[in-house]
C-alpha positions as semicolon CSV with decimal commas, in nm:
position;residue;x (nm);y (nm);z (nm)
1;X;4,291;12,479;12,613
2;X;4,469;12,475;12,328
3;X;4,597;12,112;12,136
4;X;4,920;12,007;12,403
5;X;5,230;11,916;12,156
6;X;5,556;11,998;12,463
7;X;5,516;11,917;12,807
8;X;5,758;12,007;13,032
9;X;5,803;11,847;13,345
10;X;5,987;11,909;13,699
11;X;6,102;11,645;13,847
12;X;6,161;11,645;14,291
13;X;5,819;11,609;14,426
14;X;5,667;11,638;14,076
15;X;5,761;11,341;13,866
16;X;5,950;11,168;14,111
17;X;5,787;11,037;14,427
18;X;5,910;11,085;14,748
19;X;6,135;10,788;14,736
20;X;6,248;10,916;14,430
21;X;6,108;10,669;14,159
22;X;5,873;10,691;13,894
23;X;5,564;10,468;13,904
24;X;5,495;10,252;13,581
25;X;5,203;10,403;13,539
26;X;5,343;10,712;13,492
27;X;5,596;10,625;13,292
28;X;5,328;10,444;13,076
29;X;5,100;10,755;13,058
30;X;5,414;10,998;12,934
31;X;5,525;10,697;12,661
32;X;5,102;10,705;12,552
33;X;5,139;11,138;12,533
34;X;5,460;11,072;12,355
35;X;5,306;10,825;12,101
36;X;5,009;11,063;12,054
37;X;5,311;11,358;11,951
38;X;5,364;11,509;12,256
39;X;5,771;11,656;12,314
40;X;5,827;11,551;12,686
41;X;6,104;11,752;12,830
42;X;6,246;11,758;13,199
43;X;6,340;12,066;13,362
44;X;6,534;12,051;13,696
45;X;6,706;12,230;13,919
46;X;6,933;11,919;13,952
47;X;7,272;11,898;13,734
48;X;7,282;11,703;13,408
49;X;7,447;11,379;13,592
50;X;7,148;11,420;13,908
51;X;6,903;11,404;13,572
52;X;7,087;11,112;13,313
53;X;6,907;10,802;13,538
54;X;6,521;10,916;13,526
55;X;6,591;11,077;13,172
56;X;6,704;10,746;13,081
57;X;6,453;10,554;13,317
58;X;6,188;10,714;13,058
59;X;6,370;10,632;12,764
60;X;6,481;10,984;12,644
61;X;6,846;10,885;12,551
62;X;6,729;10,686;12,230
63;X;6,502;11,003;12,071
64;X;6,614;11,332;12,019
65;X;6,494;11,546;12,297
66;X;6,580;11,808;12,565
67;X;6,663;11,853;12,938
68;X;6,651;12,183;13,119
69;X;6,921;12,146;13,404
70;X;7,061;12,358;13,625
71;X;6,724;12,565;13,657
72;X;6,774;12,643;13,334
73;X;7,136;12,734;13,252
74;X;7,149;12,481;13,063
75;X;6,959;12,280;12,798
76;X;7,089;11,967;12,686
77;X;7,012;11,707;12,430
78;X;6,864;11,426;12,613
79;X;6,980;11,130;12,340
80;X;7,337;11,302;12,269
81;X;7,438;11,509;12,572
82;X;7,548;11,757;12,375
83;X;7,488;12,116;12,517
84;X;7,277;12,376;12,304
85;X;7,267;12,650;12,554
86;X;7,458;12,734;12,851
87;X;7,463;13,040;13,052
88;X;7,700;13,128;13,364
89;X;7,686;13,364;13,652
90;X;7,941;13,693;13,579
91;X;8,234;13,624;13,795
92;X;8,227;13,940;13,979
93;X;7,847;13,889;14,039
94;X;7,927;13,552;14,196
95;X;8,228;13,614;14,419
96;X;7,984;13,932;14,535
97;X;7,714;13,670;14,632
98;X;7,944;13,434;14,776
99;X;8,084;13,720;14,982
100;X;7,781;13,834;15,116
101;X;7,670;13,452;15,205
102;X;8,016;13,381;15,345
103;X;7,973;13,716;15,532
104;X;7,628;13,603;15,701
105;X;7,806;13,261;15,812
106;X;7,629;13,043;15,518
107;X;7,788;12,788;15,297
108;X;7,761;12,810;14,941
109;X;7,790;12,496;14,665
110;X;7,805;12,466;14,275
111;X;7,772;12,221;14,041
112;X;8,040;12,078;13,820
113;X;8,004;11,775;13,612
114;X;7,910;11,513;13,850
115;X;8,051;11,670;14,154
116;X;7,914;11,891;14,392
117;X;8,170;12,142;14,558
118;X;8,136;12,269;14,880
119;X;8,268;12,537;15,037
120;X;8,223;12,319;15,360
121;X;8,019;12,008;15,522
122;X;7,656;12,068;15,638
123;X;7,364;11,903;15,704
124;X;7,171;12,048;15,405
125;X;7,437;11,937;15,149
126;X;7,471;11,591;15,306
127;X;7,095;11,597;15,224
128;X;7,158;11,729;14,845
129;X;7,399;11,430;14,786
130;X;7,176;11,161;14,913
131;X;6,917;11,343;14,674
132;X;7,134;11,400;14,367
133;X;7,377;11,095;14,383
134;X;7,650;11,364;14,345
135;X;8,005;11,288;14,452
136;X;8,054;11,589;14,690
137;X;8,402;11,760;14,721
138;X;8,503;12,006;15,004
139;X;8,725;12,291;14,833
140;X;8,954;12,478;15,049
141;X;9,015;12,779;14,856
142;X;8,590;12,755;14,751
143;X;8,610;13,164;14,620
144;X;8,895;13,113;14,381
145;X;8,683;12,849;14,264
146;X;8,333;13,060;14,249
147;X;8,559;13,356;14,038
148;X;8,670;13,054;13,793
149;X;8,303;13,061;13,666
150;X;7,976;12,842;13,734
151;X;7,602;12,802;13,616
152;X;7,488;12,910;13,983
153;X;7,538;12,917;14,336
154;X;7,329;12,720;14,580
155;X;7,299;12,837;14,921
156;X;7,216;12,566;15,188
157;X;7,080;12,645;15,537
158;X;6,756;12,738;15,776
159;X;6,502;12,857;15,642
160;X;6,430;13,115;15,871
161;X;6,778;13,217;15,827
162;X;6,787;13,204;15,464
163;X;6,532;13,483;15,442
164;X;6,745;13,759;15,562
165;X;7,019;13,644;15,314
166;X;6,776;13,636;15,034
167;X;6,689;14,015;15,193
168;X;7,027;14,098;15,154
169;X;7,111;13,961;14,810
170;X;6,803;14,117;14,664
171;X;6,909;14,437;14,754
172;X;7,298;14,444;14,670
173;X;7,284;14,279;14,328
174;X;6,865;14,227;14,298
175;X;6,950;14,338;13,921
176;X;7,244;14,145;13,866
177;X;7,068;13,755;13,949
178;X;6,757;13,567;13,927
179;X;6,692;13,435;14,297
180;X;6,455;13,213;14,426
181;X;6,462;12,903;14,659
182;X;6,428;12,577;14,519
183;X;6,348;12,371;14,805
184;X;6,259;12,583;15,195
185;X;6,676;12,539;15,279
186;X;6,795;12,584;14,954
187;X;6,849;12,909;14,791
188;X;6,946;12,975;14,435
189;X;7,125;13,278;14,250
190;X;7,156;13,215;13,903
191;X;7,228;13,483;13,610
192;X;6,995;13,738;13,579
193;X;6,686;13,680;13,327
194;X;6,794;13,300;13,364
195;X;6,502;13,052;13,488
196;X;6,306;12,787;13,389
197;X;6,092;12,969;13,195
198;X;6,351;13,135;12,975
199;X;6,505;12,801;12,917
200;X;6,132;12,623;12,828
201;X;6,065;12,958;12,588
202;X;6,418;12,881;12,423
203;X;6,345;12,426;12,390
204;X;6,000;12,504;12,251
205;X;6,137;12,724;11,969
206;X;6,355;12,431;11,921
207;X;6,114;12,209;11,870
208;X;5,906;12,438;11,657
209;X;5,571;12,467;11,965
210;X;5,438;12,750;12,022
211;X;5,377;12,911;12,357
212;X;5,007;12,793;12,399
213;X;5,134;12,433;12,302
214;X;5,290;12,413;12,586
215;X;5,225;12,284;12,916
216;X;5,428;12,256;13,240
217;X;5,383;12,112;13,581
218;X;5,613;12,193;13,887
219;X;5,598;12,233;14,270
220;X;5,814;12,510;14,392
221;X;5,963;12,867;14,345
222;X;6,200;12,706;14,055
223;X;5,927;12,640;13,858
224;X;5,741;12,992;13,876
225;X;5,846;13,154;13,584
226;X;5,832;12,797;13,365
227;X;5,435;12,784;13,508
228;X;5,371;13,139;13,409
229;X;5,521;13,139;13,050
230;X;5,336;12,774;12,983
231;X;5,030;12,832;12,805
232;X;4,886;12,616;13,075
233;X;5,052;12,599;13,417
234;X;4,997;12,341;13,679
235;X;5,057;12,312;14,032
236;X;5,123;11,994;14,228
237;X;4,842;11,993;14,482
238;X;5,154;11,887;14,742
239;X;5,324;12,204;14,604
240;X;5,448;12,542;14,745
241;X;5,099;12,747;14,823
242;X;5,251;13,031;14,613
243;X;5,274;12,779;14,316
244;X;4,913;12,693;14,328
245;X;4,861;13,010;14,369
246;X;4,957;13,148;14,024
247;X;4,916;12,859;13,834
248;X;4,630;12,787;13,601
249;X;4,508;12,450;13,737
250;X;4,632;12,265;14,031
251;X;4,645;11,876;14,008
252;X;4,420;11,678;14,218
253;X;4,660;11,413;14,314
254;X;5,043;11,421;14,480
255;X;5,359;11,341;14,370
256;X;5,311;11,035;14,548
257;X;5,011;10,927;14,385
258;X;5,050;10,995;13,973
259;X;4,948;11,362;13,961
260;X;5,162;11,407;13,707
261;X;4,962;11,081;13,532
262;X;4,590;11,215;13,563
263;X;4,701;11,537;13,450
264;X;4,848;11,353;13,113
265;X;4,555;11,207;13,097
266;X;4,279;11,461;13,169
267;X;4,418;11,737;12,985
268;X;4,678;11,590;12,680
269;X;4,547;11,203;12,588
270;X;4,139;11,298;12,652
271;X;4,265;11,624;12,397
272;X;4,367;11,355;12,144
273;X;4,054;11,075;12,198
């Protein structure tokens, strides 16, 4: 494995436990990669406000660094806020997705700021507020709002019943979005050729680290294409099955017990002892 110098990290069921804190020893053994010149980015599916307290929690907003938000729509500077790249769904291509989710009976949210707007109360949204701290706002006219513009559209529901949406989308506008689900009820459409990975590529050129510098943990479908352009990918070992599946290594300890530590440990601090 080649010398670790950007590590990018997810943060639900990754970073975070499942009560959604970070243990002190974690945060201790990211500050000991840091000090040992390591770039620590985040990169979320969440929205820049559902990331400012745990980028902040771990210090980021006094050092110039980067969050990945949005799945990767956007990349932000984590000590400024100031945006550096930002890339939105085509208006046409979202009101079509929104149609064809409205059609099949599903709501459909995006991400503003600090609010979430839905296009109407369910239990999977109520869930994404409690997990974002989002201030959640039910627009009437939701579709003028989707054809106004937005980073992506999030698609709450069943599981089971999100498959045959995801079915549908891929094959009416499969070349026109990147589509994956984030969590088993939540499915994302976001501009095509846009996803974690693209975003990662674009921060590490920022920071001047090459591809095989790099190395990125994450749990679910959002973090596929980050895993696979990392030089080395890792899985959470609580993770999706298809993550571990096509990452590199897969960590031997949970969310819930510092697996993001050991790995920072194992593979970037025992690197630099």
């Amino acid at each position: 494995m080649k010398l670790v110098r950007l590590l990018a990290l997810d943060l639900d069921d990754t970073l975070l436990r499942s009560d959604l804190t970070i243990s002190y020893y974690t945060r201790n053994a990211i500050k000991r990669a840091e000090a040992s010149g390591v770039t620590v980015v985040l990169a979320s599916g969440r929205a820049p406000a559902a990331m400012e307290q745990f980028s902040r929690l771990l210090g980021m907003h006094k050092r110039p660094g980067y969050l990945i938000c949005n799945n990767g729509t956007v990349i932000q500077e984590s000590h400024t806020g100031t945006i550096v790249n930002e890339i939105r769904l085509n208006a046409d291509v979202a009101l079509a997705a929104y149609d064809l989710a409205d059609a099949e009976g599903f709501p459909v949210q995006i991400y503003e700021d600090d609010i979430m707007y839905v296009s109407r109360r369910n239990e999977f949204t109520e869930y994404d507020q409690k997990l974002t701290g989002l201030r959640q706002v039910v627009v009437e006219n939701f579709r003028a709002m989707v054809g106004g513009g937005c980073h992506k559209l999030l698609i709450p529901g069943d599981p089971m019943l999100l498959s045959h949406l995801e079915s549908i989308l891929r094959t009416y506008l499969g070349n026109d979005i990147t589509l994956f689900t984030s969590k088993p009820y939540f499915l994302e459409i976001l501009p095509a050729k846009t996803d974690k990975g693209t975003a990662l590529a674009k921060t590490a050129e920022l920071v001047g680290v090459k591809q095989e510098e790099v190395l990125a943990i994450g749990d679910s479908m959002n973090d596929e294409a980050m895993i696979r352009w990392a030089g080395t990918g890792v899985a959470m070992v609580n993770g999706d099955e298809r993550i571990k599946n096509i990452a590199d290594l897969v960590t031997e300890k949970t969310n819930d017990d510092d697996g993001v530590a050991a790995v920072i440990e194992k593979y970037i601090l025992a690197q630099r002892s």
